[in-house]
C-alpha positions in Angstrom: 106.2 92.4 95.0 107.6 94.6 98.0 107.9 97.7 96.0 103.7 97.1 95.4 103.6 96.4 98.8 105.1 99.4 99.8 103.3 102.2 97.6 100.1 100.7 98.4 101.1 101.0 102.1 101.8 104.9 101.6 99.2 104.9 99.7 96.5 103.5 101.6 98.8 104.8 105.0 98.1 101.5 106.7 100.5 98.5 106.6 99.5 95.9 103.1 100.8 92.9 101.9 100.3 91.5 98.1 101.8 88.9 97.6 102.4 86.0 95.0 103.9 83.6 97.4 105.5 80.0 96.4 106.3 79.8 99.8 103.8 77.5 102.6 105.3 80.0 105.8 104.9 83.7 106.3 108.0 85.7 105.9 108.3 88.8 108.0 110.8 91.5 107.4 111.9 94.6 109.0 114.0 96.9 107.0 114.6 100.4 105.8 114.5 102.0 102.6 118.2 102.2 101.8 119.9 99.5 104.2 122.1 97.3 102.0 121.6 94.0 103.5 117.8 94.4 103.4 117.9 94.6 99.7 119.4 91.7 99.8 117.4 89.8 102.1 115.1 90.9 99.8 117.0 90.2 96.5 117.3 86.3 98.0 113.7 85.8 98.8 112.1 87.5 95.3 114.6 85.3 94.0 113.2 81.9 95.2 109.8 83.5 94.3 108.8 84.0 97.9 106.4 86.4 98.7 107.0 88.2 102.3 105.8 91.5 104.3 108.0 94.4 104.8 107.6 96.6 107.9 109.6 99.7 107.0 111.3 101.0 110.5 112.6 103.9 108.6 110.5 106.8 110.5 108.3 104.6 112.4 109.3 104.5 116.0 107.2 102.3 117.1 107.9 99.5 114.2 111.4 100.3 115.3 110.2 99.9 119.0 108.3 96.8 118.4 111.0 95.5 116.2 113.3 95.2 118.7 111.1 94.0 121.6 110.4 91.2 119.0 114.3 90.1 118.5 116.1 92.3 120.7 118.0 93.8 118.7 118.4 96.7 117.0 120.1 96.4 113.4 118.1 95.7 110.0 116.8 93.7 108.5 115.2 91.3 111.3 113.5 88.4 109.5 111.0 86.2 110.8 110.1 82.7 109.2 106.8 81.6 110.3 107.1 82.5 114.1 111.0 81.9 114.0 113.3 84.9 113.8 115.9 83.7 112.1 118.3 86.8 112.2 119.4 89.4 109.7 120.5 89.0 106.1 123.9 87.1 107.0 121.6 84.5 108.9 119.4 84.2 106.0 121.9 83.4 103.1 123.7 81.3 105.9 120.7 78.8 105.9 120.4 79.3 101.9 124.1 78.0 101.9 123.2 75.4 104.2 120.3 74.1 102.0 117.8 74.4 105.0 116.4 78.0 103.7 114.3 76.4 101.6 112.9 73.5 103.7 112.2 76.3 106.8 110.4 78.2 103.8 108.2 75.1 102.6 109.5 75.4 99.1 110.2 72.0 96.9 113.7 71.5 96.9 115.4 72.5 93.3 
């Protein structure tokens, strides 16, 4: 889902989000294209079937800009549940671990 979301961005060369979404909160992330632990961030979310949008900071200075007004903090990814920035891709399979990743996400427990 953030690969669609991504070539219908360049393609339509304004931000989109598709997504097919299990989960009740909107996930925010900021990545880039190659980073590691943005894939995955990403990887754990598709894998829990949550949908999410992607702001690629790549060449976009002032994504990058607002990026880090927003967490203050300048590494990727920054993820946002809802209107809480939970932190980067350690944070996020740290709450996963502690079984609250999907509670904070609205999904059913498995």
């Amino acid at each position: 889902m953030a690969k669609l979301n991504q070539v219908l961005s360049k393609l339509l060369g304004k931000e989109v989000s598709v997504e097919n979404q299990t989960s009740v909160v909107a996930v925010t992330m900021y990545t880039t294209r190659f980073c590691p632990y943005c894939i995955r961030a990403r990887m754990l979310l598709e894998s829990k079937g949550v949908g999410y949008t992607e702001i690629a900071v790549d060449s976009d200075r002032e994504r990058r800009q607002e990026m880090m007004t927003r967490s203050g903090l300048t590494s990727v990814p920054q993820i946002w549940i809802g209107d809480e920035h939970v932190g980067g891709c350690d944070e996020l399979y740290l709450l996963d671990r502690e079984g609250v990743l999907n509670q904070k996400l609205g999904l059913a427990d498995s």
